[in-house]
C-alpha positions in Angstrom: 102.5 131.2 92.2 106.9 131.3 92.1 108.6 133.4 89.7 109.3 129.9 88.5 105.9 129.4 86.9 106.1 132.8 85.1 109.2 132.2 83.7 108.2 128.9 82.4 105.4 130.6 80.9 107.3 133.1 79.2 110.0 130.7 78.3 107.3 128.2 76.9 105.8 131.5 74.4 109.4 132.2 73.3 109.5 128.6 72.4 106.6 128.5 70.2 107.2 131.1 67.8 110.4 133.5 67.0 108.1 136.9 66.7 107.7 138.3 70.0 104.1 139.5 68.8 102.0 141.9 71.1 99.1 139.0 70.6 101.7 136.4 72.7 102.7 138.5 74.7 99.5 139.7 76.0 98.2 135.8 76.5 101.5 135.3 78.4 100.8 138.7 80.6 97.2 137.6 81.4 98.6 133.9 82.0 101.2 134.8 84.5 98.1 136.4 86.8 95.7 134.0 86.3 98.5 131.6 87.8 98.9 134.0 90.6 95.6 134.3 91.3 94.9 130.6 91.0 91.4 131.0 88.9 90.7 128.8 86.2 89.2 130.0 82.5 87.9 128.6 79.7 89.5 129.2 76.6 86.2 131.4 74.9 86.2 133.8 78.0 90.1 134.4 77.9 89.6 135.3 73.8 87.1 137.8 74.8 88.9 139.2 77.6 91.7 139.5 75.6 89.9 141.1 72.7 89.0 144.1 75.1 92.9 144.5 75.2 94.0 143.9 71.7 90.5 144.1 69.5 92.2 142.2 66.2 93.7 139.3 68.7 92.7 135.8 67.1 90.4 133.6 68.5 92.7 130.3 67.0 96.1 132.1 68.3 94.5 132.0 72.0 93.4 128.5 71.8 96.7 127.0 69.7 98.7 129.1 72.6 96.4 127.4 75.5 97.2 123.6 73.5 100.5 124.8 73.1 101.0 124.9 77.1 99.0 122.0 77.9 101.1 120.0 76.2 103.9 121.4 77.7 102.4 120.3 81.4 102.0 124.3 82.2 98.2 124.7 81.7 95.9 121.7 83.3 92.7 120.7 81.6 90.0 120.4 84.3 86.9 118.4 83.7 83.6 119.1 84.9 80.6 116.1 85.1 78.6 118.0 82.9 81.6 117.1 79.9 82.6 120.8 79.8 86.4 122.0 81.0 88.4 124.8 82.0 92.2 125.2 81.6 94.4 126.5 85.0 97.8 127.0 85.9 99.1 124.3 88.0 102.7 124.7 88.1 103.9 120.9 86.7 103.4 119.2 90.0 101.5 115.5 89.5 98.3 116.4 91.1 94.5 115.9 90.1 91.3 117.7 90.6 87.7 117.8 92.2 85.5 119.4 90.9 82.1 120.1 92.8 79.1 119.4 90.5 76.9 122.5 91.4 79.3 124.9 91.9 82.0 124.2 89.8 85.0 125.2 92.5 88.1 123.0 92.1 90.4 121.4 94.6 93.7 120.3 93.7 94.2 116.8 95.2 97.6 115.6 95.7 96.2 111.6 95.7 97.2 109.2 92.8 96.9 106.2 92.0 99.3 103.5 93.1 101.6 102.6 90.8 101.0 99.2 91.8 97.5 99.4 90.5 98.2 101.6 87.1 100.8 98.7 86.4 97.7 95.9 86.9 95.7 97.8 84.8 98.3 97.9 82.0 98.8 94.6 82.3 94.9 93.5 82.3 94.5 95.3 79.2 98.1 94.6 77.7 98.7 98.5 77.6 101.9 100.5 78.5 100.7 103.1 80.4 102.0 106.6 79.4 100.0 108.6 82.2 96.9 109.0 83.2 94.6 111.9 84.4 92.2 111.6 87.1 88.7 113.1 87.1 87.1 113.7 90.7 83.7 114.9 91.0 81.1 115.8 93.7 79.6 118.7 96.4 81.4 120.6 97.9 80.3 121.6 101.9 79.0 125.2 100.6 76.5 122.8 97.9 75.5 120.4 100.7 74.6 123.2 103.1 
């Protein structure tokens, strides 16, 4: 992941609050190397992780800090077919993802939707289109095999 990324994600914490508290600034630290390592995480296990770090850390700092960066287009919410989700650094690039349906492993897919065809749509339905987000799901080869 670029130094960009990290310093969005340190930029983006500085944002939210003007105390530089040791809770924040651990969710950044642990942030900036799930982005380099490209994993994804749920909210619940980053709070516990976390909590074997800093023991009084809140469990609605973590999440409001997680909301906080997906709105901000620095955290992507990944959906799985089974209706749960898992949050990963993605860097702000338009992308979607597949998700494999036994497995769970994700594949960022840089495919959209022509704009074309999100245009008919809001017209069909007399919508203006904001954005959209794209939910892919299937086996992966590993599943099949």
């Amino acid at each position: 992941m670029s130094k960009e990324i990290t310093d969005k994600i340190y930029t983006a914490f500085d944002e939210m609050s003007q105390r530089n508290t040791r809770p924040r600034r651990i969710i950044a630290e642990r942030l900036v190397q799930l982005a380099n390592s490209g994993h994804d995480f749920t909210t619940d296990d980053l709070w516990q992780e976390l909590r074997a770090i800093e023991p009084k850390i809140g469990r609605a700092t973590v999440f409001r800090s997680i909301e906080k960066l997906v709105d901000k287009e620095l955290l992507d919410r990944i959906e799985f077919a089974d209706g749960t989700h898992h949050y990963r650094v993605c860097g702000g690039s338009h992308h979607h993802h597949l998700t494999c349906t036994q497995c769970h492993r994700v594949v960022e897919v840089d495919l959209c939707l022509p704009p074309e065809q999100l245009n008919a749509i809001g017209n069909q339905t007399n919508f203006e289109i904001e954005g959209h987000s794209l939910s892919l799901f299937g086996r992966c080869e590993a599943c099949r095999s």
